[in-house]
N, C-alpha and C positions, 0 to 999 in steps of 0.2 A: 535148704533154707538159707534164708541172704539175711545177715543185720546190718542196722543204719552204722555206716561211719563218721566221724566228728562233720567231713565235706558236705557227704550229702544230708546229715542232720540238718547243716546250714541252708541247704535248699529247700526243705521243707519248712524251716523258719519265713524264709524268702518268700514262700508261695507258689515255688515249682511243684504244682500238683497234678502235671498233666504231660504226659511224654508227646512229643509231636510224630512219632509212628505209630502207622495203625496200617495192621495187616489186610489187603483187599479180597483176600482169599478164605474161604471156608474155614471155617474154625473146629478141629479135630481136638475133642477136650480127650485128654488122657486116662483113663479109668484109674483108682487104686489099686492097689496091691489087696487080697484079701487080708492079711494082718492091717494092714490103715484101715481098713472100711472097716474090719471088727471093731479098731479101738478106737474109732470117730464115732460111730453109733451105738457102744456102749458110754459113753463121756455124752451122749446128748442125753441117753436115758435117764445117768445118773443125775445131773445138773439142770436138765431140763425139765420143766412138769407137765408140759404141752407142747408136743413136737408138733402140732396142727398149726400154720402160721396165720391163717385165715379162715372165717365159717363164710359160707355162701349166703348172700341176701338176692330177693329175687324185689322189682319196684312193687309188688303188690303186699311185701310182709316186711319192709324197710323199716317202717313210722317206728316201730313199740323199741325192738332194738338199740334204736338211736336218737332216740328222744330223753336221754336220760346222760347227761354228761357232757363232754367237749371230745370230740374229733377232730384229727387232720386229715388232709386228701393225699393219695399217692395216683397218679396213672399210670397204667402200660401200654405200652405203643411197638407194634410189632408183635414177635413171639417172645417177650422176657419173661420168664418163668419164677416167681420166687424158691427158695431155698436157704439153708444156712449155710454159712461162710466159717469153717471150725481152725479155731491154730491152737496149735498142740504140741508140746516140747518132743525134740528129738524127730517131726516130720513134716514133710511140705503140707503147707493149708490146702483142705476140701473143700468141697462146694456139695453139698447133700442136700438132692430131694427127694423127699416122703409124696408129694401129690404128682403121682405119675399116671397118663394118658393107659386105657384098658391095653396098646400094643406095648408099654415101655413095659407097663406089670407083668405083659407075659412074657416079654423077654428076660427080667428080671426077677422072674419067680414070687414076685410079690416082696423081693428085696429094696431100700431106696437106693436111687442112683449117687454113687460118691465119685466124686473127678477130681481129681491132682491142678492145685491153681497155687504155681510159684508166684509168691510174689516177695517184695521187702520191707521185712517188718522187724522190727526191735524187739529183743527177748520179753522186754513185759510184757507184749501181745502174747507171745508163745508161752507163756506160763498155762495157757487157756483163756481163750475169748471165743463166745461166737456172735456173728452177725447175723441180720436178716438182708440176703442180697436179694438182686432181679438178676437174671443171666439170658443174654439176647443173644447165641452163638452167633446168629447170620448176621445181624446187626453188631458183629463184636464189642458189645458191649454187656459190663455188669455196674450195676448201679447198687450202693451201699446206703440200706434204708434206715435201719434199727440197729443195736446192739443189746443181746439179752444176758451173755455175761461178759465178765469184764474181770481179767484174774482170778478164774474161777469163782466168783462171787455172783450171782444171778439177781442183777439188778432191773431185770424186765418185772419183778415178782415184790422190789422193794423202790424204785425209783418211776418217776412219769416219764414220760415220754421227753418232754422238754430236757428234765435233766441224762436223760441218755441220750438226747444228742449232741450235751456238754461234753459228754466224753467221748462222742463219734470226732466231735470237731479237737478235742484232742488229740486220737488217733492221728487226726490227717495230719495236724501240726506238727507233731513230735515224734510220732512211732511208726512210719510210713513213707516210703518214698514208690511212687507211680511208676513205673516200668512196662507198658505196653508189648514192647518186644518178649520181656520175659513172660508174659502170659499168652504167648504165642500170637499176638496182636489186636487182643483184648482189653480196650480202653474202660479204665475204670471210672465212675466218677461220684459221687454223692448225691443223693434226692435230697430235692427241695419241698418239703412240705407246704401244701395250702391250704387256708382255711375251708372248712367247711361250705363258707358263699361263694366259692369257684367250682363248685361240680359240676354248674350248667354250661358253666366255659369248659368245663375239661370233657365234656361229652358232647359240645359241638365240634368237634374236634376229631374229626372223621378215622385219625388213626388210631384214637384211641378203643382199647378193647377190654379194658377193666379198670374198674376205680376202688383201690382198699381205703376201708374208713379206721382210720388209726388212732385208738383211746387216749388220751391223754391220763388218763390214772392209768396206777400201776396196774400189772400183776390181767390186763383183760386182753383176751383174745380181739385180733382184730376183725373186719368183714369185708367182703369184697363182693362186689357186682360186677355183672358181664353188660357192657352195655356196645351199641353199636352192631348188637349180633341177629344173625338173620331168626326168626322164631322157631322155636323148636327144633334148632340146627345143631344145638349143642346140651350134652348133659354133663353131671360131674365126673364121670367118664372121659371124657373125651379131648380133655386139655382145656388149654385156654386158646383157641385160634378158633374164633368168633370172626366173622366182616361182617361190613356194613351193606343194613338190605333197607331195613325202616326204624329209625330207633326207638325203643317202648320209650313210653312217656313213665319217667319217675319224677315221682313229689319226695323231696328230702324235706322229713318233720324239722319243727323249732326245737330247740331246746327245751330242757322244764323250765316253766313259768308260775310252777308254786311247790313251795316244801315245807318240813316240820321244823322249826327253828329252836334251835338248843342253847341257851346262853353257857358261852366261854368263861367259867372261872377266874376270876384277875382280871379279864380283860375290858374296859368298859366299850358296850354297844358293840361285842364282838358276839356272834351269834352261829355254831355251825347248822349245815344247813344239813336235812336228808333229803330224799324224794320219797315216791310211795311205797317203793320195796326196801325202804331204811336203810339204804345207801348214801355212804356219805358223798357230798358237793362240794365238802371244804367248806371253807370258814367265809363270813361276809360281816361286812361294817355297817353299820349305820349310820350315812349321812344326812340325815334330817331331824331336828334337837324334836320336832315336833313327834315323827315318828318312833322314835325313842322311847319318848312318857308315855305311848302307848303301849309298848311293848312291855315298858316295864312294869304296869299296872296288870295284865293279863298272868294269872297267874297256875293257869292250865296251860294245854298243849297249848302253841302255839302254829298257824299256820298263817305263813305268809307269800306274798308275789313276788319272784322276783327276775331277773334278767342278765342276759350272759353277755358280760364285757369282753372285747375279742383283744380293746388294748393291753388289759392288764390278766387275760386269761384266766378270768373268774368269775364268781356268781356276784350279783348286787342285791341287795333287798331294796323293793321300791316302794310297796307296800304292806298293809294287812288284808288278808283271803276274806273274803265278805261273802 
């Protein structure tokens, strides 16, 4: 393991977060040691409560899943595989995947794949952190999505998405300096999330070959579509390395457009919201003084319309359900 020194701390303040080597050649990831692979896959058991990082949606059972909440977009392009990213005091960081292809399981006995990824990181990371990466050997590249704990604390289970990537942009800043070389010529770099209304762009987009939809509330699994893939070419079996033959047509549903509205205690015309499996939306204001006297006159359930702001990442009440 390598920690940051005061120099390269200052490079990482700087914004040096990208080594300018990169290996042209095949990338030979190292396996672990059987004592690391024990106590990397016991430490996700214990900390982890869902080692599944993604459920499969197919365009025909997409709507009901995702019609309830706020999503981000991620694509893969190439062969990048997700898996977790594990640091762990006293050894080099892993790379661990559980979704392996029917030939990896049988080389692997049905065990996950763990590989040795030096990299440099600062002892707070190695207290315990894990990440959610993409790992693209051929394309040496891994791309750093999620983080689910963070010094041992499992903030995928208590934090949104947004604020975990408060602390991904931390990492970069402070506890990380990019080394390419040392990951045998493996460029690292960070995903960019996009909304929701860029899927149809990111699936015109011929190299792509899956799209995860990633929760913004805590604590939820996210989902992933194969798209750009010939029909019937591929099952969950068989990896992710789909091409492009004819692309299904997918409808991505709206958001909810009505909930059961709960007045906030103290707070005036603050109202949280649920949908119809009594899940909460978070909280929403009331901006219309008119709308207001209505709501406050109703003195049963309350169901109202409302609409998803993308600027301010939340729901709006616009009106009363009629």
């Amino acid at each position: 393991m390598t920690s940051i020194n005061d120099k390269e701390q200052e490079q990482v303040t700087q914004g040096v977060l990208q080594s300018s080597y990169r290996n042209t050649h095949a990338v030979n990831l190292k396996k672990a040691s059987p004592a690391i692979q024990q106590t990397t896959i016991e430490y996700l058991n214990n900390h982890c409560q869902d080692l599944v990082i993604a459920q499969r949606l197919t365009p025909d059972k997409a709507e009901k899943p995702l019609k309830n909440g706020s999503f981000f977009l991620t694509n893969y392009i190439g062969k990048a595989e997700p898996g977790f990213l594990v640091f762990l005091p006293k050894q080099y960081p892993t790379f661990v995947r559980f979704h392996l292809s029917k030939r990896e399981r049988e080389h692997t006995k049905g065990q996950p794949l763990v590989y040795i990824m030096r990299m440099r990181t600062s002892n707070v990371v190695n207290e315990g952190s894990v990440f959610v990466a993409a790992l693209d050997v051929n394309s040496h590249l891994m791309i750093l999505e999620d983080v689910y704990i963070w010094r041992n604390q499992n903030i995928f289970q208590t934090d949104s998405f947004s604020k975990r990537r408060l602390i991904m942009k931390e990492f970069v800043e402070k506890h990380w300096i990019p080394d390419s070389r040392l990951l045998g010529g493996i460029v690292t770099e960070v995903s960019q999330p996009k909304p929701l209304a860029s899927f149809k762009t990111l699936i015109e987009n011929k190299e792509s070959h899956r799209v995860d939809f990633v929760p913004e509330m805590a604590g939820r699994r996210r989902f992933y579509m194969l798209v750009n893939e010939t029909k019937g070419a591929l099952s969950t079996s068989d990896g992710y390395y789909g091409r492009v033959v004819n692309p299904q047509p997918v409808v991505i549903p709206q958001p909810v457009v009505e909930a059961r509205a709960v007045k906030v205690p103290l707070l005036p015309d603050v109202y949280e919201l649920f949908d119809n499996n009594n899940k909460s939306l978070g909280n929403a204001a009331i901006q219309q003084l008119e709308l207001s006297k209505k709501l406050k006159e109703i003195k049963d359930t309350i169901w109202v319309t409302i609409s998803y702001n993308e600027d301010f990442k939340r729901y709006e009440i616009t009106g009363l359900k009629i």
